[in-house]
N, C-alpha and C positions, 0 to 999 in steps of 0.2 A: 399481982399474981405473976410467979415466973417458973417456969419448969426448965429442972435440970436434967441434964443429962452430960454422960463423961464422952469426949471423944477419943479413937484408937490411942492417942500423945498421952492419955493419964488427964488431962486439962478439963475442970467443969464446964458446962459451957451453958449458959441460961438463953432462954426465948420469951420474953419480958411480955407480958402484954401490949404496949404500947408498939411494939415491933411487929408482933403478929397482927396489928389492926392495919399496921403500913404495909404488914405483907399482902394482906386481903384486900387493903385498897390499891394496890399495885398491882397484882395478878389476884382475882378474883376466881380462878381456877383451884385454887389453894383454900380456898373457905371450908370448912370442917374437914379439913386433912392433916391438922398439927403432925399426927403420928407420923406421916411421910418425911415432913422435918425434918422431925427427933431421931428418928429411924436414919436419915442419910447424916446424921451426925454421927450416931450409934455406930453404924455399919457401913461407912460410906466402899465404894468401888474401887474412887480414887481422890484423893487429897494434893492439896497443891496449897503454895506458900505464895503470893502476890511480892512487889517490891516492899507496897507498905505494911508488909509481915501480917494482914489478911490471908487465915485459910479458907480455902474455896471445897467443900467436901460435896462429893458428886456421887450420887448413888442410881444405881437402872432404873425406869418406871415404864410401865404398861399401861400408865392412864392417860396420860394427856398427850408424851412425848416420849421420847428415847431417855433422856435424865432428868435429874432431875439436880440442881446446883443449889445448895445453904452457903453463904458466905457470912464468916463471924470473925471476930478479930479479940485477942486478947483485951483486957483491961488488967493491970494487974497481976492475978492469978485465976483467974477467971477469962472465959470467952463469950462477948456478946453477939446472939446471933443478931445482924444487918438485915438479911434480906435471904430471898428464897424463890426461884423460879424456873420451869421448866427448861428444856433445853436441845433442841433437834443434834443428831449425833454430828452432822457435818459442823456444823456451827460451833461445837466442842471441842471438838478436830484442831477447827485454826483458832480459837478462842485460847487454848490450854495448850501450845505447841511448845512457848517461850517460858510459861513456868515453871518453876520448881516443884518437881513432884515429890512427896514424901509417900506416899502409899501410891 
């Protein structure tokens, strides 16, 4: 099972099953919220480019924290998402100061 969805760049970008079970078992906070996900790929706030060409797409949240971070990396012509987890604003702050921001 994979659901896609397009990010702001045009680029598909899938959430594999096997990755949402890593999401779940990593932050457990994230268990029946895909759409939160999808949504901060869909729509994200802010978008940022890593060294090793990993986008980091960060959208607001009112559930658990301030953000909320998808991080997915191309394969391809496609992007897989990695991982997915909340994110306090200060810790944002200095986490995202040195990257490249695209949105």
């Amino acid at each position: 099972m994979s659901i896609k969805v397009r990010d702001p760049l045009g680029t598909t970008v899938l959430l594999r099953e096997e990755r949402l079970l890593h999401i779940i078992y990593r932050h457990p906070e994230l268990k029946n919220r895909e759409h939160l996900i999808l949504d901060a790929v869909r729509n994200p706030l802010e978008l940022y480019k890593d060294d090793r060409g990993c986008f980091h797409s960060i959208a607001e949240s009112d559930v658990i924290s301030d953000y909320l971070v998808v991080i997915y990396c191309r394969e391809g012509e496609v992007g897989i998402i990695r991982t997915s987890y909340f994110i306090s604003r200060r810790r944002k702050e200095r986490r995202y100061r040195w990257f490249r921001r695209l949105i």
